[in-house]
C-alpha atoms as one frame of an Amber mdcrd trajectory, in Angstrom:
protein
 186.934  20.112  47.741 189.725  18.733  49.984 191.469  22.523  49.932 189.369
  25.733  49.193 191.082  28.666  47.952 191.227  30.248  51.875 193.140  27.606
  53.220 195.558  27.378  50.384 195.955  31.465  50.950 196.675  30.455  54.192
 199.191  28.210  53.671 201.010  30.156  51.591 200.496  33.319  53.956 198.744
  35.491  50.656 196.893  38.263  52.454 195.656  40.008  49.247 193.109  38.912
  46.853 195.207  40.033  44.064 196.118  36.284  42.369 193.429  34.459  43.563
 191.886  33.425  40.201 195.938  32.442  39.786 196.156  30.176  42.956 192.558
  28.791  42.363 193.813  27.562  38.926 197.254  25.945  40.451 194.927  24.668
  43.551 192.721  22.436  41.089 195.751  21.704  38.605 197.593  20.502  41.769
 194.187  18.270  43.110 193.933  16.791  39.575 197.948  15.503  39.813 196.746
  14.105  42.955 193.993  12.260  42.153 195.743  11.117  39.071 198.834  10.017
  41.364 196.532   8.159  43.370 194.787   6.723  40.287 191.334   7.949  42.382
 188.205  10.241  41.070 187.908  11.749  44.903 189.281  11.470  48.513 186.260
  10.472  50.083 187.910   6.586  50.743 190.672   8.014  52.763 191.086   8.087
  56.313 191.316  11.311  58.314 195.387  10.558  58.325 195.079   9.535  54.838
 193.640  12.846  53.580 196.037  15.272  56.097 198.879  13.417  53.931 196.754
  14.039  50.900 196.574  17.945  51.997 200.026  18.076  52.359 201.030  16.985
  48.819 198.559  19.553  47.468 199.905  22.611  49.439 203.906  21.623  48.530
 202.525  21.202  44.859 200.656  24.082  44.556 203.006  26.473  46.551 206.307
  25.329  44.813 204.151  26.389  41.311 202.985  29.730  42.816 207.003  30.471
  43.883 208.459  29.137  40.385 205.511  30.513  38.343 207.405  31.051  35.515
 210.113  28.211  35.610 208.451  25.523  37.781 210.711  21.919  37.110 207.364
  19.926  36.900 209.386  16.618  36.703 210.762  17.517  40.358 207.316  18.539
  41.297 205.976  15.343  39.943 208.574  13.313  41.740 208.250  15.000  45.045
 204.411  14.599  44.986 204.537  11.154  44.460 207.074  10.472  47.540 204.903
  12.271  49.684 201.908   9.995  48.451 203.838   6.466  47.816 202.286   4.502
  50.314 198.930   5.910  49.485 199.388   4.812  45.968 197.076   2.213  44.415
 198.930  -0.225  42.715 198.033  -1.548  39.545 199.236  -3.673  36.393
């Protein structure tokens, strides 16, 4: 996995073990919108660079729907995700 559950705890400075089944659920929903973004089944193609980029989508996405649990604007989300991995992007017609 290109985040565990630690470093995503980590990120978002959790200390407590409280909502980790929570965060491990948001941590693969958020890896799944990324793969999907990047129209890829895993990040093994990716360059070191690539996959920090790749990291960084996936901690923004799955932070912003820890914060806004209840009332997370998953268009925005969406949107923001995809800037952050635009030139990654594989495009196809």
């Amino acid at each position: 996995m290109i985040v565990d559950l630690e470093e995503i705890k980590n990120v978002m400075k959790v200390d407590n073990n409280d909502d980790d089944k929570t965060i491990e659920t948001l941590l693969n929903a958020n890896i799944s919108l990324v793969k999907s973004i990047l129209r890829v089944d895993d990040f093994k193609e990716f360059s070191a660079k690539d996959k920090a980029l790749i990291k960084s989508a996936i901690y923004y996405a799955t932070t912003y729907r820890y914060e806004f649990i209840n009332n997370a604007d998953m268009k925005l989300l969406e949107f923001n995700v995809r800037s952050i991995l635009n030139t990654l992007r594989e495009v196809k017609f």
